[in-house]
N, C-alpha and C positions, 0 to 999 in steps of 0.2 A: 753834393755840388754837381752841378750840371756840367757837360765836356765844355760848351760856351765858356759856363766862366772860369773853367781850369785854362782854358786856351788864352783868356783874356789876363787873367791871373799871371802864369808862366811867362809871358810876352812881357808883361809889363813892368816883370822882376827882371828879367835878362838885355831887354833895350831900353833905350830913352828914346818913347817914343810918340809924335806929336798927334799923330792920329791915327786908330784903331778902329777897324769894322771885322766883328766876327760872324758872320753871317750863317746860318744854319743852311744848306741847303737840300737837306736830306726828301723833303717834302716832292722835290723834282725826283726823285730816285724810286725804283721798285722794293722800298723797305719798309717795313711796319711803321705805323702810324707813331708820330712821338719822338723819331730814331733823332739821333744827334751822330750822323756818320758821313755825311757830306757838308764841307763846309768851303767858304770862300772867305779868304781874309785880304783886309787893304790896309796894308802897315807902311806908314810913315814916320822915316828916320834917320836921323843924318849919320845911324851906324851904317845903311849900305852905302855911303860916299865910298867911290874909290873901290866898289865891288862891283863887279859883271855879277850878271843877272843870278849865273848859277849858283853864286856863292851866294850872294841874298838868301834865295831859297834853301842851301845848305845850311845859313844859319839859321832859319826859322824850323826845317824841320830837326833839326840838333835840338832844339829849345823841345819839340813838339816828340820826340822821338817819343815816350811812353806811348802816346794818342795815339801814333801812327802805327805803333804795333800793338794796337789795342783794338778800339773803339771807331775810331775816324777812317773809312773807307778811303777819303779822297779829298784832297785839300788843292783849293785852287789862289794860286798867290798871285797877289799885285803889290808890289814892294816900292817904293819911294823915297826920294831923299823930300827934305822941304823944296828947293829949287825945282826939283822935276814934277813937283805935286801943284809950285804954284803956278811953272808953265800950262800943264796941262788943265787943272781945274780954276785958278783964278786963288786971291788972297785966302777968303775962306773955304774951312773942308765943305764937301758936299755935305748934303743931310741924308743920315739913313733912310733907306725906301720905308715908303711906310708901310706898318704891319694892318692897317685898319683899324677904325674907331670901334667900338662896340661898348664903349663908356658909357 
């Protein structure tokens, strides 16, 4: 199983949560070709209501704690309730960037 989908896996056992971007970012980094060690996630969830920022993130790398003393170099978080996700982006999530066609 790939970190991806251990990371989307873990998250999605431990919050209810409306919207999920696991985003690889290793590819910007000075690591071998392939790596799964940088990543950026955008989690949306009406579990951080009523939590400052740093507890979010506490909870997420609590969730993530194996990865993070493992495999995952560096995790960049953008946490969400619904309310704040619809101020900022509008009714529906964004769509993930896209990776390219070569279909």
């Amino acid at each position: 199983m790939s970190v991806k989908d251990t990371i989307e896996g873990k998250l999605d056992k431990a919050l209810p949560i409306q919207h999920l971007e696991v985003i690889n970012e290793s590819h910007k980094h000075n690591v071998p070709e392939g790596s799964e060690s940088h990543f950026k996630l955008v989690v949306v969830s009406e579990d951080f209501s009523n939590r400052k920022l740093i507890e979010r993130h506490r909870l997420i790398n609590g969730v993530l704690r194996e990865e993070l003393a493992g495999q995952v170099h560096a995790l960049a978080l953008h946490t969400y309730t619904s309310a704040e996700w619809k101020t900022r982006f509008g009714e529906a999530p964004m769509s993930p960037p896209c990776q390219g066609g070569g279909a």
